[in-house]
N, C-alpha and C positions, 0 to 999 in steps of 0.2 A: 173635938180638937185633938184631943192626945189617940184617935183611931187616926188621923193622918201623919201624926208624927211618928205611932209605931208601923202605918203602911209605907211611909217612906224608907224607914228602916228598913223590914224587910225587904224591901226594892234593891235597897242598897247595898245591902247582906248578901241578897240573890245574885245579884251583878257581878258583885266581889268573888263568889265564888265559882261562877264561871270560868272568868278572866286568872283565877288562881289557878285553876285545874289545867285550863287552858296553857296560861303561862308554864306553869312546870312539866307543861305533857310536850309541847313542842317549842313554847319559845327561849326558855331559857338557854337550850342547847345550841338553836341559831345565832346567839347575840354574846354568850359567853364562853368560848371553849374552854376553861379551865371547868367547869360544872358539866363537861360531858363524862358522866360513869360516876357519877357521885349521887346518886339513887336515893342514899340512905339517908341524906339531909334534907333531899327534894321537900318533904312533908312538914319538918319545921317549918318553911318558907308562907305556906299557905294560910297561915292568921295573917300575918303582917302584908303577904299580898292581898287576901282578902278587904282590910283596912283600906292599902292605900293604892286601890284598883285604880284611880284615876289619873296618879302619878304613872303607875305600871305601865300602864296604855299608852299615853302619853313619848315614853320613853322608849317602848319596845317601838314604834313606827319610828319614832326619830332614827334610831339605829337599825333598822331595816332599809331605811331608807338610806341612811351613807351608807350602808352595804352593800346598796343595790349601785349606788354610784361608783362605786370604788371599782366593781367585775368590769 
């Protein structure tokens, strides 16, 4: 029982960290331009995105996508 609680974790841990790395490597700069050239803060971000990757996700296509309506 508790090998599929900690498999799921690290499923979820895994995911989170993707979608962080991801997020700070290319989406942040598309969906926020005041965090273009702010480098040095980029790395605190990646706990709290890691955590809460599904809000992330969620939120970065929402605003991809009025962006994409907006051009």
């Amino acid at each position: 029982m508790m090998d599929v609680f900690w498999t799921g974790l690290y499923v979820y841990g895994g995911i989170g960290g993707v979608v962080a790395v991801a997020f700070v490597l290319v989406g942040i700069d598309r969906i926020d331009a005041a965090a273009r050239g702010a480098y040095l803060v980029r790395p605190l971000l990646l706990p709290g995105l890691t955590l809460l990757w599904p809000i992330v996700v969620v939120r970065w296509i929402v605003l991809e996508r009025q962006k994409g309506a907006v051009r």
